[in-house]
Every structure is written in C-alpha cells, then in structure tokens.
C-alpha positions in Angstrom: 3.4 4.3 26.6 3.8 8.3 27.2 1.8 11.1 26.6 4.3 12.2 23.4 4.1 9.1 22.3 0.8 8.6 21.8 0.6 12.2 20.6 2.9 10.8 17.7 0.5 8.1 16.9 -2.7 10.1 16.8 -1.1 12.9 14.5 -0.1 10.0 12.2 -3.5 8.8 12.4 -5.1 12.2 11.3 -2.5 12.4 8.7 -3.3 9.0 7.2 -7.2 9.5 7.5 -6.4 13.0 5.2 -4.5 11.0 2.7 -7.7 9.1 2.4 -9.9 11.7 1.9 -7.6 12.7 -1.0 -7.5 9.2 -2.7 -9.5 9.8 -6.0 -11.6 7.1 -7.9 -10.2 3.7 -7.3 -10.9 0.4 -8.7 -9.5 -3.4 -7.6 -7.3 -4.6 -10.2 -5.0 -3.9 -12.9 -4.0 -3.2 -16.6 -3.1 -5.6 -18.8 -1.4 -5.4 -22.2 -2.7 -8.5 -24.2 -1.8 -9.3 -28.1 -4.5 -9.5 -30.9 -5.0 -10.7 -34.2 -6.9 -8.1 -36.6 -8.0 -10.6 -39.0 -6.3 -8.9 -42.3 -4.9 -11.7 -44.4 -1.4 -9.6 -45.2 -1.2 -7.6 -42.1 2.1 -8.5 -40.0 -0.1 -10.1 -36.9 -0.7 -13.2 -38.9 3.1 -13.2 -39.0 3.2 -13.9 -35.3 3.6 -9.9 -34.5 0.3 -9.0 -32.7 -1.1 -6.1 -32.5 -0.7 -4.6 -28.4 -4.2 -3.5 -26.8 -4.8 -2.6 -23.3 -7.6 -4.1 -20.9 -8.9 -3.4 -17.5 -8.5 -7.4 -15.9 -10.5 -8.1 -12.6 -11.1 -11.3 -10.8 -13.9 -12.2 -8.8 -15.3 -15.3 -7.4 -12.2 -17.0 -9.3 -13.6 -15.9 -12.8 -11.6 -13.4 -14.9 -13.5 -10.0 -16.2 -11.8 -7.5 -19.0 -13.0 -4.3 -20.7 -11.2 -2.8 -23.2 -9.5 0.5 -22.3 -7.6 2.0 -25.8 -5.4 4.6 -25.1 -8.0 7.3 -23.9 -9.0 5.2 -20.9 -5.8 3.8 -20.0 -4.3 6.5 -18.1 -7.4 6.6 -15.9 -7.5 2.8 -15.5 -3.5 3.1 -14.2 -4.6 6.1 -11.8 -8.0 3.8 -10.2 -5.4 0.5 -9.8 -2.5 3.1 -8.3 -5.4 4.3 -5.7 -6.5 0.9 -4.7 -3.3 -0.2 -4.0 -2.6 3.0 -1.7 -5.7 2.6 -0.3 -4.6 -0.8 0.9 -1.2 0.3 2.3 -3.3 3.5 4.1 -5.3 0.7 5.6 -2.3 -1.3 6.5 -0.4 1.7 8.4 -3.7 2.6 9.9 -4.2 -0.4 11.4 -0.8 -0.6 12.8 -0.9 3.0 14.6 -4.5 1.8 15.9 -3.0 -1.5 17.3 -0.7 0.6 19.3 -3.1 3.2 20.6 -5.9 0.1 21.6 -2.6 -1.4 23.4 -2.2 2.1 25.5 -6.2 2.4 25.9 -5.7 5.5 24.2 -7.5 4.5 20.4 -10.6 6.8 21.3 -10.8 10.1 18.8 
C-alpha cells in the first residue's frame, strides 16, 4: 500500500474517532409503541381501539425489560437508540480502515 494511501485511511480514522467523541448519551435498544386498555367501562379501548403508549424495550440474557417513556421522554429515548446504532456502524468502519492499516503494518497512532 502507498504512502497516500495509508494517509487516506488514518485521516478517516481520526475523522471517525471525532464522530465518536460527538455521540451523545446512548442506550441499547429501541422504542416501542404498545396498545393498552384504561379500564373505563364505556371508554372506546374496550371496543377493541387501545389506547397507544410508548416504552423503552431492552433484552438481556433472553428476558425482555420496558419502562414507560410518555411523550416527554420519548424524544430522548429515540435520540439514545439513534446513538447506539451509530455507534455500532462507527465501530464497524473503524474496524474496517484498521484492518487495512494492520495489513500495511502501518495501524500504530
């Protein structure tokens, strides 16, 4: 591999370890609209039309765990997920770019 080359690859490097540093709070997992029943006799969810809420769904060691969000925390909940999933693509490219500068004995800083 040439010189430019592997000039190429470390300045993508340093411009995926800044994107990193910019990744704000993230959290594994996702939002999830599920329907509810309130429990008033004439309201129109016994009727089959439940009522849409939104909850924070994460699974870990095969069990399923949800919190609530309401509309306040949802936002925030989407933002965390969004970050986790860059995160993982950040992690992905990086890992690619390192590949080829180990290949080229050129991965040191």
């Amino acid at each position: 591999m040439d010189t430019k080359s592997i000039l190429q690859l470390k300045r993508r490097r340093l411009a995926l370890e800044k994107q990193l540093a910019q990744l704000g709070p993230l959290m594994r997992g996702s939002v999830v609209n599920l329907g509810t029943k309130c429990g008033n006799p004439n309201c129109r969810c016994t009727r089959g039309q439940k009522h849409i809420k939104s909850y924070y769904s994460l699974s870990t060691n095969g069990k399923t765990s949800i919190i609530y969000l309401g509309k306040r925390r949802e936002a925030l909940a989407h933002e965390c997920s969004a970050n986790y999933k860059r995160l993982l693509q950040i992690i992905d490219e990086m890992t690619l770019v390192n590949m080829q500068l180990l290949k080229a004995n050129a991965l040191h800083k």
